[in-house]
Each structure stands twice: as C-alpha cells, then as structure tokens.
PALUM-502031 format. One record per residue (C-alpha): residue in three letters; x, y, z. Coordinates in Angstrom, 1 decimal. Layout:
N
ALA;X;Y;Z .
...
END
This chain:
448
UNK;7.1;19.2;-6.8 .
UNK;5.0;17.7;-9.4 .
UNK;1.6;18.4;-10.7 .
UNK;-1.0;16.7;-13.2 .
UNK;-1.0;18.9;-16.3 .
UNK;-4.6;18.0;-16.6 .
UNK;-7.4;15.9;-15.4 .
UNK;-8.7;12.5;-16.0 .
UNK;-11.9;12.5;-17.6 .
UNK;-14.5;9.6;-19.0 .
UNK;-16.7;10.5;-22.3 .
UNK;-18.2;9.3;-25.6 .
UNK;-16.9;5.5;-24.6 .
UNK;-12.8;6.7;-24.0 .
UNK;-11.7;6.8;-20.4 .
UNK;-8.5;8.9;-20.2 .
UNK;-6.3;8.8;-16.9 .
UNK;-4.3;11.3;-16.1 .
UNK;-0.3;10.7;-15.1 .
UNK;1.8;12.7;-13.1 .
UNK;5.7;12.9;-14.0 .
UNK;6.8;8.8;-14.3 .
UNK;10.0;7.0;-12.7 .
UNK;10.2;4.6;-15.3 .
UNK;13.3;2.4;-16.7 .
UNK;14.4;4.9;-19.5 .
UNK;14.4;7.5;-16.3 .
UNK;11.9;10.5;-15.5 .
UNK;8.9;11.2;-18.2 .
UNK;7.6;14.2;-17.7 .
UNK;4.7;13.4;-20.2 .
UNK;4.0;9.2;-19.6 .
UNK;1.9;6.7;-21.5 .
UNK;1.4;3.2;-19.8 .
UNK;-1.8;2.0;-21.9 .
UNK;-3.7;2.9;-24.8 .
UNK;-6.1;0.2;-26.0 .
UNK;-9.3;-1.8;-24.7 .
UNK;-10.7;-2.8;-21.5 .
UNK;-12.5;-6.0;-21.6 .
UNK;-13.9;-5.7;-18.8 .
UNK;-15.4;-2.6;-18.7 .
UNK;-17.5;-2.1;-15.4 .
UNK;-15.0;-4.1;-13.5 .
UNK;-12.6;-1.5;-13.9 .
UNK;-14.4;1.3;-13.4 .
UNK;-16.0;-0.1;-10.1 .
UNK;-12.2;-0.8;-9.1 .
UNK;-11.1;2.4;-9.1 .
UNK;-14.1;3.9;-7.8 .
UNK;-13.5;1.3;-4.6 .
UNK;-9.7;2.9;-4.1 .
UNK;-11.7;5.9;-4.4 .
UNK;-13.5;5.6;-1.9 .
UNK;-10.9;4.3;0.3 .
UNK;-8.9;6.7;0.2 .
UNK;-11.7;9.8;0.7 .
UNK;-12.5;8.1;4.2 .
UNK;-11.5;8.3;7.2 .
UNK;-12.5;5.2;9.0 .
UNK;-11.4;5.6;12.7 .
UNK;-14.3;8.1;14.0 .
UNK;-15.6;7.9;10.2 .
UNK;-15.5;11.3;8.4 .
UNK;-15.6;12.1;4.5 .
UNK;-12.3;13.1;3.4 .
UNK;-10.4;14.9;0.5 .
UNK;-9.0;12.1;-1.8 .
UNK;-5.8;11.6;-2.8 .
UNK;-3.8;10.1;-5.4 .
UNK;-3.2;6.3;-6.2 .
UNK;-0.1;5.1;-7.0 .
UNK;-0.2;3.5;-10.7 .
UNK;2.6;1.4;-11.5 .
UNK;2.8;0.0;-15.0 .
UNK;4.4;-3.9;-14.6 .
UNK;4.3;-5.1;-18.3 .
UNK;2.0;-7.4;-18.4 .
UNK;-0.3;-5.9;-15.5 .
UNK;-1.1;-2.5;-13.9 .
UNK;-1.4;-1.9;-9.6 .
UNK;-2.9;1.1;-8.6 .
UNK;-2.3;1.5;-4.7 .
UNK;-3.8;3.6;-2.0 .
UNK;-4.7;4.0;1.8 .
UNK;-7.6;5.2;3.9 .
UNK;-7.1;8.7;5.4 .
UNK;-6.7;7.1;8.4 .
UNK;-3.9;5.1;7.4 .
UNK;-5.6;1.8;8.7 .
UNK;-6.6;0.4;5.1 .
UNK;-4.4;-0.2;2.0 .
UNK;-5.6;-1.2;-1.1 .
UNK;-4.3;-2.3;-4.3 .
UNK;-6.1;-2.9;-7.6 .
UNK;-3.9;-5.3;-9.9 .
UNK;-5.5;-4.6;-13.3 .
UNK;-4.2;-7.9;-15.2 .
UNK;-3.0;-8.2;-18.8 .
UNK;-6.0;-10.7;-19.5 .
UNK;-8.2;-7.8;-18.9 .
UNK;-6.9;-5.5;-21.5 .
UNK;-6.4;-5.7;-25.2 .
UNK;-3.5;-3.5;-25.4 .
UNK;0.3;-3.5;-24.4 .
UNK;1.0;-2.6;-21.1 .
UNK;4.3;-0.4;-20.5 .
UNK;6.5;-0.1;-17.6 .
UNK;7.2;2.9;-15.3 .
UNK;5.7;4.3;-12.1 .
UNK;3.3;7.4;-10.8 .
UNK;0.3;8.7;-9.1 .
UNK;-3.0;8.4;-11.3 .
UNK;-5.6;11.4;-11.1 .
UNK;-9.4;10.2;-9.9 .
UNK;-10.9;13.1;-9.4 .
UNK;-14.6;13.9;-8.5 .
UNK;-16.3;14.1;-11.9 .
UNK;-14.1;11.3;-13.0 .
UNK;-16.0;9.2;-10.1 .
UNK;-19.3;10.7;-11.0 .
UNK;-18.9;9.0;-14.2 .
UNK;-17.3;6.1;-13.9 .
UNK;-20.4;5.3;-11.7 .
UNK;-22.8;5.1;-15.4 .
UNK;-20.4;2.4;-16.8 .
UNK;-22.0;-0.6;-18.0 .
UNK;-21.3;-4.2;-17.9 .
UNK;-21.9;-4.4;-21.9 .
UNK;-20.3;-0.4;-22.4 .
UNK;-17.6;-0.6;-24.7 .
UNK;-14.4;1.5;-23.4 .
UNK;-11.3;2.4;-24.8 .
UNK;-8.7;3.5;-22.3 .
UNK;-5.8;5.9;-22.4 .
UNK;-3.6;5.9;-19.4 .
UNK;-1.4;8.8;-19.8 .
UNK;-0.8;11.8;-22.0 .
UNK;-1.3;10.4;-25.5 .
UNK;-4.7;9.7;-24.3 .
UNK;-5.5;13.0;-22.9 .
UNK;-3.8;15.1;-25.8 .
UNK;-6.8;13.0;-27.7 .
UNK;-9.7;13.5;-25.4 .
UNK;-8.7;17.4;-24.3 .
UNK;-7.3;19.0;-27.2 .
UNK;-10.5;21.0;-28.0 .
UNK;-10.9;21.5;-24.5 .
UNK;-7.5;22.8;-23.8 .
UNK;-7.6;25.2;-27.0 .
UNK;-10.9;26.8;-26.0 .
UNK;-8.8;27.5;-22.4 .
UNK;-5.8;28.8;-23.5 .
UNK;-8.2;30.8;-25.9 .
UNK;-10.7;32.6;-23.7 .
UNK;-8.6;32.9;-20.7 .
UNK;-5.1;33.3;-21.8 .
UNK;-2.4;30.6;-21.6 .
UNK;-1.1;31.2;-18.2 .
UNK;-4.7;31.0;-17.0 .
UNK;-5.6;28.1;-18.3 .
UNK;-2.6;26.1;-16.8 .
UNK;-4.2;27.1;-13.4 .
UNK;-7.6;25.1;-14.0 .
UNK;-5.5;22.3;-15.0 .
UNK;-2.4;21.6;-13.1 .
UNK;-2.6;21.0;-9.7 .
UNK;-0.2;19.0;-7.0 .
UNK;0.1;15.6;-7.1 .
UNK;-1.5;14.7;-3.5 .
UNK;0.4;11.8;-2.2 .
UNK;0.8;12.3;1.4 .
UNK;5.0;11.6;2.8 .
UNK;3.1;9.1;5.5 .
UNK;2.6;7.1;2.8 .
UNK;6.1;6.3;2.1 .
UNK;6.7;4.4;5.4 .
UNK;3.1;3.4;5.5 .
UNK;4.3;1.5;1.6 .
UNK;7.3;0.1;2.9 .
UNK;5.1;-1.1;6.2 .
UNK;2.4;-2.9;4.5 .
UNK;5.2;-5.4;2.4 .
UNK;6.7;-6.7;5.1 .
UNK;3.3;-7.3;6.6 .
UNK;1.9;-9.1;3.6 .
UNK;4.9;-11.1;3.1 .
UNK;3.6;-12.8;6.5 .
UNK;0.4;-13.2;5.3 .
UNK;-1.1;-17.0;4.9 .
UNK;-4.1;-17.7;3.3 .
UNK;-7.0;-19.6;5.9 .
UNK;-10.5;-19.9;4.4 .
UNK;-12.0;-18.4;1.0 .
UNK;-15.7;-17.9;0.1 .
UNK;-16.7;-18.5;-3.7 .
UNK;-19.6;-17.1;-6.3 .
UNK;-22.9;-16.4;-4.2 .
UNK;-21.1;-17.1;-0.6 .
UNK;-18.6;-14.3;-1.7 .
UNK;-21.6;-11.7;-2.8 .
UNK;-23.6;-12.4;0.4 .
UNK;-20.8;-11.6;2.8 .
UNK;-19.6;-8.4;0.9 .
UNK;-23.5;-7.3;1.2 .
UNK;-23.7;-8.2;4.5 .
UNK;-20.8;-5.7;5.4 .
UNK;-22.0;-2.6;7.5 .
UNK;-21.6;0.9;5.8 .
UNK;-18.8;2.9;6.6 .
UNK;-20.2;5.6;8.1 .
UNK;-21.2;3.0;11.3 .
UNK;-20.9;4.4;14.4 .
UNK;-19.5;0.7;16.3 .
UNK;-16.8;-0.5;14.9 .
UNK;-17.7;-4.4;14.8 .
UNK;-14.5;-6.7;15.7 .
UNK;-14.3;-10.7;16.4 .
UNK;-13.3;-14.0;14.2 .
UNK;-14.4;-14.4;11.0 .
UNK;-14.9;-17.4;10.1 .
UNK;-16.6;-19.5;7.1 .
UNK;-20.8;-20.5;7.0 .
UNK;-22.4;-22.1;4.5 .
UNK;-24.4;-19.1;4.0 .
UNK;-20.4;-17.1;4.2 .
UNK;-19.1;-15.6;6.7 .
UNK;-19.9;-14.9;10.1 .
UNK;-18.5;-13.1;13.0 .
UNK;-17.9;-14.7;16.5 .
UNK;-16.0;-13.8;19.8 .
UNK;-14.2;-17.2;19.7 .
UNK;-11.4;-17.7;17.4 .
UNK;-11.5;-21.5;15.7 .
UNK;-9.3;-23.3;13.2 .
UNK;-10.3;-21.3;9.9 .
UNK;-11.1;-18.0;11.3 .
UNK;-9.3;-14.9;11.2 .
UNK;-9.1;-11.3;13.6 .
UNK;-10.7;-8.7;12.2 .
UNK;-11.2;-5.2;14.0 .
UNK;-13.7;-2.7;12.1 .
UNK;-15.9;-5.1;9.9 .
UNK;-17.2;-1.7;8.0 .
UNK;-13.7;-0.8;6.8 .
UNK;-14.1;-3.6;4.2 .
UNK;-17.4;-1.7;3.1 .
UNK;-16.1;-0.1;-0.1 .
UNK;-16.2;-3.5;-1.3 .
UNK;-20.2;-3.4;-2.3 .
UNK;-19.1;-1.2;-5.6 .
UNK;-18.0;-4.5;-6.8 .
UNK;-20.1;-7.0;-5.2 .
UNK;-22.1;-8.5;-8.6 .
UNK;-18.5;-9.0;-10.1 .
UNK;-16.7;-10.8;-7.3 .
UNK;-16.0;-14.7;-8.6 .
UNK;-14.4;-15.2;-5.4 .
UNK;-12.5;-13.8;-1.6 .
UNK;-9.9;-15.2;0.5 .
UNK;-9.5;-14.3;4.1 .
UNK;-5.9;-14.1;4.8 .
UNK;-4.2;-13.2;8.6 .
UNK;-1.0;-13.4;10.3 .
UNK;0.2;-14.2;13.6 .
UNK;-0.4;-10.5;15.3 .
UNK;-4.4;-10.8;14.0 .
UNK;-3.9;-8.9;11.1 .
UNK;-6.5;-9.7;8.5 .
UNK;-6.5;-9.3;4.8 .
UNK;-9.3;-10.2;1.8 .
UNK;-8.3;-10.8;-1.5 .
UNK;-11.2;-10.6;-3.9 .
UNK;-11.2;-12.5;-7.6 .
UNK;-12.7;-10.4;-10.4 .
UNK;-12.9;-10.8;-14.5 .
UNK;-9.3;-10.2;-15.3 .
UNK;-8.6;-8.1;-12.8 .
UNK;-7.6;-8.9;-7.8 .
UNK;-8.4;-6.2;-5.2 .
UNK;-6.8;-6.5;-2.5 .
UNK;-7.4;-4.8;1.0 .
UNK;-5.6;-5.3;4.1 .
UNK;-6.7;-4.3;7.7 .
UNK;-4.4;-3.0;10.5 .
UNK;-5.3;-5.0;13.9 .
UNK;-7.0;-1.9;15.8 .
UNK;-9.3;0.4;14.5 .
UNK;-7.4;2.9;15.3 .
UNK;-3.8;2.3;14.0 .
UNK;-2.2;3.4;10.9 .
UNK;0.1;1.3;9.0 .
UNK;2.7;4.6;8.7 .
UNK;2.9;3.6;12.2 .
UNK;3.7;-0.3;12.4 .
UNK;7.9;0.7;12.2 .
UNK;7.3;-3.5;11.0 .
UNK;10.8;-2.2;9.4 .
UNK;12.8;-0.3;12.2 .
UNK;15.0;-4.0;12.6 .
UNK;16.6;-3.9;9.1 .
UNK;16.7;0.1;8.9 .
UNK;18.9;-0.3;12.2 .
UNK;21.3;-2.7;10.1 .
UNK;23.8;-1.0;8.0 .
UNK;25.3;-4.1;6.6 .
UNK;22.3;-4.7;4.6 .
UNK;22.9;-1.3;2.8 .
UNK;25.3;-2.3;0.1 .
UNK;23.5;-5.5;-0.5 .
UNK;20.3;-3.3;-1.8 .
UNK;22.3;-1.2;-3.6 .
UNK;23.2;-3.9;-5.5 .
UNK;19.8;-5.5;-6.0 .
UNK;18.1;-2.1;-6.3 .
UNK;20.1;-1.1;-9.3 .
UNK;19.0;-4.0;-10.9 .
UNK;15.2;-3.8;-10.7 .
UNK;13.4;-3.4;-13.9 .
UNK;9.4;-2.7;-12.7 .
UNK;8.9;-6.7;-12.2 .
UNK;5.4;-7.4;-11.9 .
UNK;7.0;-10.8;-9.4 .
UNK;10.8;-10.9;-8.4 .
UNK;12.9;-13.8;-9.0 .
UNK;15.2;-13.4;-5.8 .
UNK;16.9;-16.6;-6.8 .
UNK;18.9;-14.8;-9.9 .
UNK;21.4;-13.0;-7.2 .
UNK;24.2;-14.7;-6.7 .
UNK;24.2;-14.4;-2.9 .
UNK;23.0;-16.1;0.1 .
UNK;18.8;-15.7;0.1 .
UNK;19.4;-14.5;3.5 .
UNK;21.0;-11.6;2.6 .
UNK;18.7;-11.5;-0.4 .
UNK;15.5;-11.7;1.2 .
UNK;16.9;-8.6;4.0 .
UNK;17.9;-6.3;1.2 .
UNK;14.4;-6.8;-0.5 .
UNK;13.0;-6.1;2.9 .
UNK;14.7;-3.0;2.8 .
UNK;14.0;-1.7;-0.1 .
UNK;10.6;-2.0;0.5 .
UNK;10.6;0.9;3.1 .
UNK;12.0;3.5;0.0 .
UNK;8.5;2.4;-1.7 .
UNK;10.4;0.5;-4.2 .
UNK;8.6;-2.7;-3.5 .
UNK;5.0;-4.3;-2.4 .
UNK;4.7;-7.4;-1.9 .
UNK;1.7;-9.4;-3.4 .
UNK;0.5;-12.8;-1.3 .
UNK;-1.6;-14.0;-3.8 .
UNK;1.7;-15.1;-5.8 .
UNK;4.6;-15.0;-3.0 .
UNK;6.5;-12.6;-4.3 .
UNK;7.5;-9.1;-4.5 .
UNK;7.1;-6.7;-7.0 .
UNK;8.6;-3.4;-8.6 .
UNK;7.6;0.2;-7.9 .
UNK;9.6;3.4;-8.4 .
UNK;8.7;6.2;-5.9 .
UNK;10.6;9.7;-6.2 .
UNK;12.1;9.9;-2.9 .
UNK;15.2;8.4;-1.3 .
UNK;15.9;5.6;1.4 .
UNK;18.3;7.8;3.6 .
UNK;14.9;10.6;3.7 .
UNK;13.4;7.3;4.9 .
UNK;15.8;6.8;7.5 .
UNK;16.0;10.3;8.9 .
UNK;12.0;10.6;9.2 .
UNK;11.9;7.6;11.2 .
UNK;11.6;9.2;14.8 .
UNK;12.2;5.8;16.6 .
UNK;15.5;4.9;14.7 .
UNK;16.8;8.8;15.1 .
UNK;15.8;8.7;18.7 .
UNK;17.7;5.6;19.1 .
UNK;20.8;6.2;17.6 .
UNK;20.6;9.2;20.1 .
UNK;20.6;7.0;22.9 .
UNK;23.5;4.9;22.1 .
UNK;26.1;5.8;24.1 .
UNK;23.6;5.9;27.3 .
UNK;23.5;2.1;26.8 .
UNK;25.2;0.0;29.5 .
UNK;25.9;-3.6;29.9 .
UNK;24.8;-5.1;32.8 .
UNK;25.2;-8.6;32.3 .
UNK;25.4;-11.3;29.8 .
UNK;21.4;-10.3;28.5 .
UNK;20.4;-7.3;30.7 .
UNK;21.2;-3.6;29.3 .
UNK;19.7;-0.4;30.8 .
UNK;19.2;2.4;28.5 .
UNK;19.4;6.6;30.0 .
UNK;16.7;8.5;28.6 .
UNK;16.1;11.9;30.1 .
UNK;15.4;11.3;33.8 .
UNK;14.7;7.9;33.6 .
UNK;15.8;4.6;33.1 .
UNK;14.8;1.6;31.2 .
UNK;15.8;-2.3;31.7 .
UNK;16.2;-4.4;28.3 .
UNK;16.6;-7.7;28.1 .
UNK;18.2;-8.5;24.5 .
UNK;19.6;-12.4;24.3 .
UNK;20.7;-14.6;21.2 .
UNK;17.2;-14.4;19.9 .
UNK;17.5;-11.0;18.9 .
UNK;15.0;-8.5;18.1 .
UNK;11.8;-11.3;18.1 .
UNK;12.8;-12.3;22.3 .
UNK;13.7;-8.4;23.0 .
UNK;11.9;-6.9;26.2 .
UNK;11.5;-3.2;27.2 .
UNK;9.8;-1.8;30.7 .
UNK;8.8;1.5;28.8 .
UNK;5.3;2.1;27.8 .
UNK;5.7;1.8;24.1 .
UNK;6.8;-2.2;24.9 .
UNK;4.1;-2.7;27.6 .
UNK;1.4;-1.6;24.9 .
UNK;2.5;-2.7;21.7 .
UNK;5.7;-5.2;22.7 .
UNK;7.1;-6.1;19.5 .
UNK;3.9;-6.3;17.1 .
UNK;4.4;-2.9;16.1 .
UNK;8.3;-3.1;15.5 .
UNK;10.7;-2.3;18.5 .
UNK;11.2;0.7;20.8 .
UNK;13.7;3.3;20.8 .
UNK;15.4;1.6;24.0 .
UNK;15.7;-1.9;22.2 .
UNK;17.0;-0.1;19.1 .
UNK;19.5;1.5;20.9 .
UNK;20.9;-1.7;22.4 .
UNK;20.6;-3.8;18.8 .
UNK;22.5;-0.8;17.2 .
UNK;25.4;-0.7;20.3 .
UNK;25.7;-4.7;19.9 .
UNK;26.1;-4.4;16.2 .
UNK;28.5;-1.0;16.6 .
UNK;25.7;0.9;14.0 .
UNK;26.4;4.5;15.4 .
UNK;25.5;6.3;11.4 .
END
C-alpha cells in the first residue's frame, strides 16, 4: 500500500507536487524529489496537467464525470512524462514536460503525482507571464506546508492530522495491462498529416465537448482551414471513433505550435500536439467503447517463455532512459526488440512515436502478477491438453461442451483463425483468443 503523505498545492508563485513512495535507481524513496527549480513556461504546464486531469475524471463511453486518479510521473533526466487514462480506459495520455522547459535539474526515479481538486482550481488562474517556481516532491512540500502541517498536528493531535493528509495512491491495477497495451500499439504508429499554428488552434476548437451525446466517428483528414471529418477514407486521412474524446485538448488550445495525426493499420488514431518546451500526446482506441486494458496487443509474447530470460537481462539493465538504445545488447535485435515488448506489459516501458523509441518507467508490481491476471493466457494454458492435431494446419481445441476449429500455419499468430465469437468480432486486432493461445503454447511446448 502506499499513500501521499500530503497534498499538492499552488500558492504565492510556488507550485508543489506531491510524490507518492518512488522506484528510482538507488531503489525505493519513501520521501522523493524529482525537480526543484523554474518553469519557463508557466501556463503551459499548468494547462498540461489540468488536460490529464481532465482525462482521467471522465468517462467518455456514455460520458459521466468521474473521481480522478493519479498520473504516473516518471522523472527521465533530462525530461519528466506524467501518464494517465480516461475512466473508461479508451484514452491515454502522456505529458512529456522537456528539459528546455525547466530551469532546474531533472532527477530520475518513478511514481504517481497527486492533482487533486483545489490543485486544479488553481492551476486554472496561471498566467502566461506568472512566474512559478516548482517543487516536485517532498523538499518542495516540507517548504510550502510546514506551517500548515504544524498548525495540524497542533490543534488536532498528530495522529489526526496524518488522516487529512495521507490518503491512497489511486492507480487503478487495469492500468498495468492497459500501460503495457498502449506501447506496443504506439510502437505501430506512423505519422500521416500534421496541422501547424492557426490550422492546429481551429481544429482543437472545433472539437465537440465531452459531455456530447453522439459520439462522432469517420476520416480525418487535412483542409486548409484543418481538419475535417468525412465517411471516406483518402491518402492522408486517419480513423477516428469519438471525435469529443480529443476535447480536453481546448485547455491548451492558444499554446499549441503544432498536431500530428498519427494511425495504424487497425484504425487506431493518435494526435501529438507541439507546445513551448513541452508534447502531449493522446491516443484513441478504435471503438468508442473499448478500453486499452482490454486490447491483450501482448498475449503473443506473454505466451512465449523463451523471451523470459532475455528481459531479465535487459530489465536489469534499465536506468529510467528517457529513449532506449536497443543496439547496446549484444544480441540479435530480434530477440532484443521481443524482450522490450515484454517488458512493457510489467509497466516498465512506454513507447514514445514522436522519437521511435522506448523509454523507462518503474512501476511497483511484478511481470509474473501480470501473467496470472491475464484471463485469456490463464484460460489458455488450461486448455492445452484439449488441443488436438488434425492435420498439417487444422487443430480443434475442447472447451466445455463445445468445440472450436483453428487454423494455425507457418505464419503464426498474424494468419491464425478461430470459429469462436471472440475471433469472429475482434479476429486478431485485439490480440488472439484463448483457443489460438492454446494451440501457439502446445506447438511451442509452453505448459508454465
């Protein structure tokens, strides 16, 4: 269990952000700094966080006002990401605060980051010429909430004040999987149109609000006036489904220099937006009403247990990389590239498009919890020994009462077929069923 030991606060100029406990290279801090110095840009990173904010207090699918929860904050050296989803799962969103935008140093470690309602009250007042001084972490809030604290402890008795300011961290265990996910979907991302200065503000203030009751969908695709959606997909266009989930995006809209439209080939879309030392990034899952917890984009390389000692090795060798090199192992980038893959689904990578690469986070749970709250891998490996070879491509798979016909060739996981209803909705977009699973891990002899 963890807890913030207090709150993050904004007054007199000095804008202190609470930490909860920190995985960080020297090991667990129970009482983290990341940053203490200047923003220079000011208003660009208060309306930032007030964007993940509002993210993350909204459920989009059948829109409804939310509890927020906790960004993830990792500290990269020369760069901080603060990470979050909607309540409904279907929008992440990452705020990569850049070292150009501070005048300070930037440390390295990972945790959750406390925005809590007054904290958004008033980073709403913050100016474009306010000067703020920022604290991220406990040196920072000793400062700002030592007079506070001592009037607590003094009215109210010690164990009394530790109640009004610790609380649970609220980081929900969806958004482990729903981490690991969202890498391997942005590492297929490809950038196909951007929109610059005044076409860039237009569009964002175009945007329905959230709280829209039709949930707009089509190809967006580039005007001279921005961006416009049509029913016909073209050359520089990309899928978008729920227009208004991009809506948080009007906090920022006089500071955006520039967007790019990014998409993949299962009509997945993702904006990148440019601001004054500072990208936010939000990324879309197809439907409306999927989550990325539940893509299982993953499920192929969980199933592999040969790739396990190969991120063992690279995992111990992490140091909170703002990009990864994964030319310095000395192994095939095969088997380089798989083990990153897979230790993104522990949380201890994203993956950023705008520079190819991944990067470095530290999340305080464990890859085999991962694997056990997958209910599609554990329901495989369940159905292993009801797998039967019928020929040189055709399997059939027992599963309760009934049975399922696979067809699983040289191709592998990408050509796999299922006759279930998971396959006939989703085929493979979404990641494999149980049933192909289950033949993958019989070929392979993966029975753990």
């Amino acid at each position: 269990m963890r807890a913030f030991a207090t709150q993050s606060a904004l007054s007199d100029g000095n804008l202190a952000l609470a930490l909860a406990p920190a995985l960080t290279p020297s090991g667990v801090e129970l009482a983290p700094s990341f940053f203490s110095g200047y923003a220079v840009h000011p208003q660009v990173l208060a309306r930032g966080l007030l964007v993940l904010a509002d993210i993350t207090a909204t459920r989009y699918f059948k829109y409804t006002p939310v509890s927020m929860r906790d960004p993830v904050l990792s500290a990269q050296g020369d760069r901080l990401r603060a990470e979050c989803f909607s309540a409904c799962n279907g929008v992440y969103a990452r705020l990569d605060l850049l070292e150009s935008g501070f005048d300070g140093r930037i440390d390295f470690g990972t945790s959750n980051v406390d925005i809590g309602v007054e904290l958004r009250a008033a980073l709403v007042r913050v100016g474009q010429k306010d000067k703020l001084h920022v604290n991220i972490g406990s040196d920072g809030l000793t400062t700002t909430h030592s007079d506070q604290l001592d009037i607590f402890s003094s009215a109210l008795g010690e164990s009394q004040a530790k109640t009004i300011h610790e609380r649970p961290v609220e980081m929900p265990d969806r958004w482990l999987r729903a981490l690991g996910n969202a890498a391997e979907i942005h590492r297929g991302m490809h950038p196909v149109f951007s929109l610059k200065g005044v076409q860039a503000q237009a569009f964002i203030g175009s945007l329905p609000a959230a709280a829209t009751s039709k949930g707009q969908a089509g190809w967006l695709t580039p005007q001279k006036t921005g961006a416009k959606l049509l029913p016909q997909a073209s050359a520089e266009a990309v899928y978008i489904s729920g227009l208004h989930r991009l809506s948080a995006l009007k906090r920022i809209m006089t500071n955006v220099q520039a967007i790019s439209f990014y998409g993949n080939d299962i009509n997945q879309c993702m904006v990148l937006v440019e601001l004054p030392g500072s990208r936010l990034t939000l990324s879309l899952t197809t439907e409306l009403w999927e989550g990325y917890s539940g893509e299982g984009t993953l499920l192929a390389s969980l199933a592999n247990q040969e790739l396990l000692e190969d991120a063992d090795t690279i995992g111990a060798m992490l140091e909170f990389d703002a990009l990864i090199d994964s030319s310095k192992w000395p192994m095939e980038q095969s088997r380089v590239q798989a083990a990153l893959a897979l230790l993104a689904v522990s949380g201890k990578l994203g993956y950023d498009a705008h520079d190819g690469a991944y990067f470095h986070r530290e999340l305080p749970y464990e890859a085999e919890r991962v694997l056990k709250d997958n209910p599609r891998l554990v329901g495989a490996r369940k159905l292993i020994d009801s797998v039967l070879h019928v020929s040189d491509s055709s399997y059939i798979v027992k599963s309760k009462d009934a049975e399922y016909s696979i067809h699983y060739d040289d191709t592998g996981m990408d050509g796999a077929k299922c006759n279930c209803e998971w396959y006939l909705k989703h085929q493979n977009r979404r990641g494999p069923c149980k049933h192909i699973l289950a033949v993958k891990l019989k070929i392979e002899g993966n029975n753990e």
